[in-house]
C-alpha positions as CSV (number, residue, x, y, z in Angstrom):
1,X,7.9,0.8,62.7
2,X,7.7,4.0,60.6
3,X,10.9,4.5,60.1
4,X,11.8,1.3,59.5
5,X,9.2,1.1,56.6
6,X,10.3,4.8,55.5
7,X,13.6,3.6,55.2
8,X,12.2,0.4,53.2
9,X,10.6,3.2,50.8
10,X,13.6,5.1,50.5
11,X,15.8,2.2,49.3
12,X,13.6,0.7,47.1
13,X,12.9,3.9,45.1
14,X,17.0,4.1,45.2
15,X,17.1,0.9,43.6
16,X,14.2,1.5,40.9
17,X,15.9,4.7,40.0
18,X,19.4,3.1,39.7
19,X,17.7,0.0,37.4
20,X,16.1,3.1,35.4
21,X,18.8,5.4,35.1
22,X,21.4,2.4,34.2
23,X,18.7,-0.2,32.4
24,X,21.2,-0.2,29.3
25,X,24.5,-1.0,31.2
26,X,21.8,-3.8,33.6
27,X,20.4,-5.7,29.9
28,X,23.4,-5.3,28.3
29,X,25.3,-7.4,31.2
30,X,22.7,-10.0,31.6
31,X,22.7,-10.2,27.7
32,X,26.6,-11.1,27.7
33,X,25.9,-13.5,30.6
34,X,23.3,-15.3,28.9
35,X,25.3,-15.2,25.5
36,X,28.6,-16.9,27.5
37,X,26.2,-19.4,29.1
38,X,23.8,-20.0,25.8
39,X,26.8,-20.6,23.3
40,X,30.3,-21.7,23.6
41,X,31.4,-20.0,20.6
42,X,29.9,-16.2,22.1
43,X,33.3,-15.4,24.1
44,X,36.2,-16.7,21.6
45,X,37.9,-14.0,20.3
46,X,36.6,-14.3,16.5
47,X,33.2,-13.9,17.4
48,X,33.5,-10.6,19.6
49,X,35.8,-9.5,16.8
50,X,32.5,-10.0,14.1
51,X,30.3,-8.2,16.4
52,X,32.7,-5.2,17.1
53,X,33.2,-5.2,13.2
54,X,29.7,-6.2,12.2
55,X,28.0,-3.0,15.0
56,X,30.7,-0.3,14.2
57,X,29.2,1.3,11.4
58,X,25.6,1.3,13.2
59,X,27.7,2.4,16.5
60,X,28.6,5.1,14.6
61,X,25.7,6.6,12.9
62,X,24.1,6.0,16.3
63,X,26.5,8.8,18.1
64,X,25.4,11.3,14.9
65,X,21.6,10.7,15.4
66,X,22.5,10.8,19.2
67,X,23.8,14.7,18.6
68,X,20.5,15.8,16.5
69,X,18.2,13.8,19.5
70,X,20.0,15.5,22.2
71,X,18.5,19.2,20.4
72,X,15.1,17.7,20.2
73,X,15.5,16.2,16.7
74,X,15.8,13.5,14.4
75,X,17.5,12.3,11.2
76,X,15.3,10.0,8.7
77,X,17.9,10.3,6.3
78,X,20.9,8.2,7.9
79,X,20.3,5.8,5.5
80,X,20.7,8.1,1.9
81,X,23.8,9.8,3.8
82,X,25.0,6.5,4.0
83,X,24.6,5.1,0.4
84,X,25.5,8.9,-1.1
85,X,29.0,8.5,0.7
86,X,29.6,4.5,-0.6
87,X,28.8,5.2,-3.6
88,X,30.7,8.9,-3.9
89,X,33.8,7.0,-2.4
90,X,34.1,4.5,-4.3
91,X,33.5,6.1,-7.6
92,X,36.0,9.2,-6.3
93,X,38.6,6.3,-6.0
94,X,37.7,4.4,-8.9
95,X,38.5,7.5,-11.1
96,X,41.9,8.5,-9.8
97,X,41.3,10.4,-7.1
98,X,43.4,9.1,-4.3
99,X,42.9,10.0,-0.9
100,X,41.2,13.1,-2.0
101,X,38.3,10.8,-2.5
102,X,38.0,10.7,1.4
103,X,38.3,14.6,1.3
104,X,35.3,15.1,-1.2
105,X,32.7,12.9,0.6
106,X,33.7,14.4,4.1
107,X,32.6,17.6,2.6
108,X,29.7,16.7,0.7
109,X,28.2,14.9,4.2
110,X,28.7,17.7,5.9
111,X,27.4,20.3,3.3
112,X,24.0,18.0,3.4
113,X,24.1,18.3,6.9
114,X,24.2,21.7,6.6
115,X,21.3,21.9,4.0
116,X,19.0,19.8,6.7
117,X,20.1,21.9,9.3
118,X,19.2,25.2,7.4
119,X,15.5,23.8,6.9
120,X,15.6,23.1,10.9
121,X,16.6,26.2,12.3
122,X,15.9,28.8,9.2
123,X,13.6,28.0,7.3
124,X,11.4,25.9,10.8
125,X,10.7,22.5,9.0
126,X,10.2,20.1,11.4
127,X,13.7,17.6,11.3
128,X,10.8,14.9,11.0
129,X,10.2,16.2,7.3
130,X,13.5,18.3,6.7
131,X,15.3,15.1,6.7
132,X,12.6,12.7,5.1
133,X,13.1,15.0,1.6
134,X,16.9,14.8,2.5
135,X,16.3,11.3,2.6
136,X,14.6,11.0,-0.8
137,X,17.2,13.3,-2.2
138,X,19.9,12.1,-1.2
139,X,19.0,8.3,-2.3
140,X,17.9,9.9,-6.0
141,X,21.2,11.7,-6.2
142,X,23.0,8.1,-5.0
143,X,21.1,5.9,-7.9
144,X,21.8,8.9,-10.7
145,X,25.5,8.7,-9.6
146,X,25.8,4.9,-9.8
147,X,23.7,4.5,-13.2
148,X,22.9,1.1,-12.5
149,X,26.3,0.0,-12.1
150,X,28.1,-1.1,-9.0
151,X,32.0,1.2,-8.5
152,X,34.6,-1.8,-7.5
153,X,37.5,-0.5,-6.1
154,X,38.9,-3.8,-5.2
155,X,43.0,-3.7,-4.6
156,X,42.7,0.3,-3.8
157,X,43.8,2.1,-0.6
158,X,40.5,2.3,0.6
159,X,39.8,-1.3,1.0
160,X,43.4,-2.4,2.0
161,X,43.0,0.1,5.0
162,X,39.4,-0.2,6.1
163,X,39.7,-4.7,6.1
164,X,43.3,-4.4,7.9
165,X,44.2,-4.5,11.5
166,X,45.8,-2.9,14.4
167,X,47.4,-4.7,17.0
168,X,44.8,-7.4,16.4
169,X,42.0,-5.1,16.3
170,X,39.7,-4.1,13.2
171,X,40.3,-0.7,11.8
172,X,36.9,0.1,12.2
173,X,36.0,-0.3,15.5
174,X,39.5,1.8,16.2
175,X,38.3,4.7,14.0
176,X,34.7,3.9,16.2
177,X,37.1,4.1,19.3
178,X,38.6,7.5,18.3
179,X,35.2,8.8,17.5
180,X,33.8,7.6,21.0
181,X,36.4,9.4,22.7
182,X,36.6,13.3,20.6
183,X,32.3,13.3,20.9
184,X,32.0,11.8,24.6
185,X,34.7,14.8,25.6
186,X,32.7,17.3,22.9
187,X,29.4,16.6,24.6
188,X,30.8,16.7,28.8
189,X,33.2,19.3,28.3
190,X,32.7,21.7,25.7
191,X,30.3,24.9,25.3
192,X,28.7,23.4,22.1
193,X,27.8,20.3,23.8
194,X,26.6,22.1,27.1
195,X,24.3,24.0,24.8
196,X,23.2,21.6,22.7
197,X,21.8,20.1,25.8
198,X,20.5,23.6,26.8
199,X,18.2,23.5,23.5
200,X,17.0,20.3,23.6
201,X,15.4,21.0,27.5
202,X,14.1,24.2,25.8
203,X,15.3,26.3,23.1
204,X,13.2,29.7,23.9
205,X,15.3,29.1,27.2
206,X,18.5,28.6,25.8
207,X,18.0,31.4,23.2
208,X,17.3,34.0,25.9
209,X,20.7,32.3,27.6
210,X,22.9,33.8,25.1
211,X,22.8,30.3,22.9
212,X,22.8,30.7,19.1
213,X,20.5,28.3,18.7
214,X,20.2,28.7,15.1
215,X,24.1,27.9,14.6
216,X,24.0,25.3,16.8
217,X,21.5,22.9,14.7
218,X,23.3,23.8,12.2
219,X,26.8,22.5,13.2
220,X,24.5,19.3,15.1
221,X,23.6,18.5,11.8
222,X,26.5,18.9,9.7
223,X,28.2,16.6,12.7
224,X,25.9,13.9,12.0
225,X,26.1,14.4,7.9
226,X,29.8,14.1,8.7
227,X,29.9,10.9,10.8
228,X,27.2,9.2,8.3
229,X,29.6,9.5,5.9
230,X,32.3,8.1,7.5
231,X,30.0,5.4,8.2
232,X,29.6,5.2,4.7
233,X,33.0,5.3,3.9
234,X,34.2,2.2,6.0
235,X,31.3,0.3,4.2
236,X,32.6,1.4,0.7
237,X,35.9,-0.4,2.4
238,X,34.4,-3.7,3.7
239,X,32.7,-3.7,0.2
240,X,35.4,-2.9,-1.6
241,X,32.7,-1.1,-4.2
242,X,29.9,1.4,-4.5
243,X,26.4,0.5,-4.7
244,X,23.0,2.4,-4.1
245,X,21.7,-1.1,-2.8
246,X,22.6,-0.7,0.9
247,X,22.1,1.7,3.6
248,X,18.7,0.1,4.1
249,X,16.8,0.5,7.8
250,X,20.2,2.6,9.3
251,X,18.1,5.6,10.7
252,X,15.8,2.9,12.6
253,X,19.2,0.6,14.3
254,X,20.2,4.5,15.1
255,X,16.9,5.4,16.6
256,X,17.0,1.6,18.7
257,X,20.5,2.2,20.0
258,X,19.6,5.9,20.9
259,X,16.9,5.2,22.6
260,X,17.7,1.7,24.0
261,X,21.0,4.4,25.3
262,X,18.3,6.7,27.4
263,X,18.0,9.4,25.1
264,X,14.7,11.3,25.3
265,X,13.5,11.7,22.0
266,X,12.1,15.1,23.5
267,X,15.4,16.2,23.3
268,X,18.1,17.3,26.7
269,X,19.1,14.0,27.8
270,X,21.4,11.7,26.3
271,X,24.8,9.9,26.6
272,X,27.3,8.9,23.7
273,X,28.6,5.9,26.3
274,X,24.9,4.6,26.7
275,X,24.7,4.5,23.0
276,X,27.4,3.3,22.1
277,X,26.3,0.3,24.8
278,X,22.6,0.3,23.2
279,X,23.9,0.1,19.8
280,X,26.2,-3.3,20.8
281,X,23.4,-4.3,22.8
282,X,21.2,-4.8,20.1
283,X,24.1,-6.5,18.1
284,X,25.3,-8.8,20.6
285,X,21.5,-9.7,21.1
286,X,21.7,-10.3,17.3
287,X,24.6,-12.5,17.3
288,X,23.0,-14.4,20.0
289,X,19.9,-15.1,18.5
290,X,22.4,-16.2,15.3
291,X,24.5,-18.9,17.0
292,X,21.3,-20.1,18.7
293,X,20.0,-20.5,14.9
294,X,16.9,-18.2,15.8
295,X,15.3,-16.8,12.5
296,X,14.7,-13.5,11.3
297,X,11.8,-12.6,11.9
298,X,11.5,-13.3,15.6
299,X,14.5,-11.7,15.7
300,X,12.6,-8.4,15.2
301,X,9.9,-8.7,17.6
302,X,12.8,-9.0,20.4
303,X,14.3,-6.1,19.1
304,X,11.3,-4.4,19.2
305,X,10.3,-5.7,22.7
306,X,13.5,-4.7,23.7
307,X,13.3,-1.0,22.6
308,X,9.7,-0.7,24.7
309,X,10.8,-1.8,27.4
310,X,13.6,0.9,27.0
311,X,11.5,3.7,26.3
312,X,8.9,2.3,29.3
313,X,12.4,2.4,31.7
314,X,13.8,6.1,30.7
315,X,10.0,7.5,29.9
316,X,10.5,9.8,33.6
317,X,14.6,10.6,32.7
């Protein structure tokens, strides 16, 4: 009878561990379930095209904040990297520049980055408040660029390219695609991501491990300055024009889908496929909620429900 019970034990904490360690993939199936049975319009092909489209851009910004999590920070300043890089693109183009335009703002994301991830690992400012002045700057330096006008580049490369389609699918979720695939392979097989890891579970650790910690914040962060502003750069497209308006809430829909993805905010644990799932879970919940004709506002408190009940399932991981 002991055994039999022991056994009982045994399975169920198997079963409670499996629901923790895969509540993302679990939700995000019941979600799609729900969605096919809710709506007959959630599974035609236009609508999972719009939330593919619609979710890239936060899908992507998402796998950035992911890298900086993983080492045991955070980025407030999504948002400003963003709006710097639509507004910096489009102006680039609307002055002649070309594809150089694309050239400049990969750059100046990355130098930013690089900035942050000085104050990080230099100069020790917590990434709560390194990147909340980065955010400030970066959203100052954004308006004084624009000067209160909006940068169309309707009929340019840019915009062409970014609202076209390959093989039926939407540039942007292909360049999301291609992203997915160099940072999932970056994080698994690589000695940057292995240590990245290393210093998120403890940094005095990994330092004494032969790590460079120091350079490898720096790098984390110049990766996420970089994928921002591609971020930013596919927006400028669906836009077709530069404006300091957007970029609005970014950092928090790349928090959610980290941490909806398992990440410890702690730092050490973390998975780009789980956040990449997170960030379309919250989407597709989004969409739902939409073609249900739910308002806005409840929409946030399921969000928000949503998100504790992640952090309450991955709060042992």
């Amino acid at each position: 009878m002991e055994l039999i019970k022991s056994n009982q034990n045994q399975k169920l904490k198997a079963v409670t561990r499996f629901a923790k360690e895969n509540f993302v993939i679990i939700a995000f199936a019941i979600l799609l379930i729900y969605g096919s049975l809710a709506s007959p319009a959630f599974l035609t092909v236009s609508n999972i095209k719009t939330v593919l489209l619609q979710n890239s851009i936060y899908a992507i910004c998402a796998i950035g904040m992911l890298l900086i999590v993983i080492t045991g920070g955070i980025d407030l300043s999504v948002g400003s990297f963003v709006v710097v890089s639509v507004c910096f693109t489009a102006g680039f183009i609307q002055d002649g520049h070309g594809i150089l335009a694309i050239i400049f703002v990969i750059l100046l994301c990355i130098v930013f980055g690089i900035v942050s991830g000085i104050l990080v690992a230099y100069a020790k400012v917590a990434p709560f408040i390194a990147t909340l002045a980065m955010m400030t700057i970066l959203k100052g330096i954004a308006y004084m660029y624009q000067v209160g006008q909006n940068r169309r580049i309707d009929g340019t490369f840019l915009p062409k390219f970014i609202q076209g389609n390959l093989w039926g699918i939407p540039i942007p979720v292909i360049i999301l695609a291609l992203i997915f695939v160099v940072f999932a392979v970056i994080l698994r097989k690589t000695k940057y991501g292995r240590g990245i890891y290393a210093i998120g579970g403890n940094a005095e650790t990994a330092r004494l491990a032969g790590i460079n910690v120091k350079k490898y914040l720096i790098i984390t962060y110049a990766l996420g300055g970089l994928l921002f502003g591609i971020a930013g750069m596919i927006l400028a497209g669906r836009l077709s024009m530069g404006t300091a308006t957007v970029g609005e809430g970014y950092e928090l829909d790349a928090i959610a889908a980290v941490v909806v993805g398992g990440a410890s905010l702690s730092g050490g644990v973390g998975s780009v496929t789980k956040t990449l799932i997170g960030a379309f879970l919250m989407g597709v919940l989004i969409n739902i909620m939409n073609l249900m004709g739910i308002a806005s506002y409840p929409q946030m408190i399921l969000k928000g429900v949503i998100i504790v009940f992640a952090v309450l399932a991955n709060r042992d991981n």
